[in-house]
N, C-alpha and C positions, 0 to 999 in steps of 0.2 A: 242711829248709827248701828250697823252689823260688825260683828266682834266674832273673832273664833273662838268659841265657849267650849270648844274640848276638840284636843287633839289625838287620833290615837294610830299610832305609827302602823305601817304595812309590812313595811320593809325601811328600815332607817337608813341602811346602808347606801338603797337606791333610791332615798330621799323620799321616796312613797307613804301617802297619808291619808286618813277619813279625817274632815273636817267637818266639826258640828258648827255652823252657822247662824248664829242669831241676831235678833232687832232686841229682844227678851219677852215677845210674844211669836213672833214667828222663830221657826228653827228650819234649817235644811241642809244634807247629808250631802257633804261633794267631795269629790276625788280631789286628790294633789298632788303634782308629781310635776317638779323637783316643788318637795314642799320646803318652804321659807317662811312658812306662819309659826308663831307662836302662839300659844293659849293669851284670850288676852285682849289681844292685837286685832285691830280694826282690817275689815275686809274691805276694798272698795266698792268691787262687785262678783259677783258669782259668773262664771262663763257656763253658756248654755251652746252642748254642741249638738248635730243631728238634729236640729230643731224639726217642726213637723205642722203642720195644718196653722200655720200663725193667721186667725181670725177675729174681727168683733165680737168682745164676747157676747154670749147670748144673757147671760144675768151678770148683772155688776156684784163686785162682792169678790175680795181674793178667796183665791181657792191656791192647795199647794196639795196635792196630790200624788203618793209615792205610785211608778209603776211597780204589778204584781211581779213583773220578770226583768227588770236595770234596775241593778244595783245603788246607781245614781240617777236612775229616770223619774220624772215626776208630768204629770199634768198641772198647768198653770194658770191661774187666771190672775193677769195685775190691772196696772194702771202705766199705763206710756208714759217715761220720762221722757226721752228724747227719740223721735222715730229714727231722725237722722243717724243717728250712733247706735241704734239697735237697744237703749235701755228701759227695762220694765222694771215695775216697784211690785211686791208684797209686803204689805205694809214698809217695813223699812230698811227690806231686803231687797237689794237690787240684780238684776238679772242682766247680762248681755248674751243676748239673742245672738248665731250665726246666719242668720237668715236675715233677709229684708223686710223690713213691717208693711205691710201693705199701704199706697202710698194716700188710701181715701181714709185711712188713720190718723190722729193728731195728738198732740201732748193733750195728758190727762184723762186720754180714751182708756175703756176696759179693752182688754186684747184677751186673747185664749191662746195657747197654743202646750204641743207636747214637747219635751226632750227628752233624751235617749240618756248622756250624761251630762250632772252637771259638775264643774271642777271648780278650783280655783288656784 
């Protein structure tokens, strides 16, 4: 289950928020806006926007990788929940993809790919 393990405001006014994300081995840093999280409070999934290069990954094994220049960007490596809906797992953080997963992919494939931000 992913939880939002820390909240810390942007802008409260305009509902604006950094959401620390965790399974309580994995963590990851996403934007919020209008935020309605709580500390606490179970996330469903992370939204991944700007997606980029979504491939088979070349080694199995999550990877969560901060980009050097977004603020919310990261490199990813999961495992395919559902292609159809666009969900990926890190461990037991989940991701939904804006892009389309490539369709010679299947549940429970390693995937790769980058985002630019991720929100929730």
């Amino acid at each position: 289950m992913m939880i939002a393990k820390k909240l810390q405001w942007l802008d409260r006014e305009a509902e604006e928020a950094e959401v620390l994300a965790s399974d309580s081995v994995w963590k990851c840093k996403a934007y919020c806006m209008p935020c309605q999280i709580s500390e606490g409070e179970e996330v469903k999934w992370l939204f991944c926007a700007f997606c980029s290069d979504i491939v088979s990954a070349v080694t199995e094994g999550f990877r969560l990788t901060p980009l050097a220049k977004k603020e919310y960007g990261y490199e990813i490596t999961g495992r395919i929940v559902d292609p159809k809906e666009g969900l990926v797992a890190v461990g037991g953080l989940v991701f939904l993809v804006d892009q389309s997963i490539p369709g010679d992919l299947k549940e429970s494939d390693w995937v790769q790919f980058t985002v630019d931000r991720v929100s929730c």
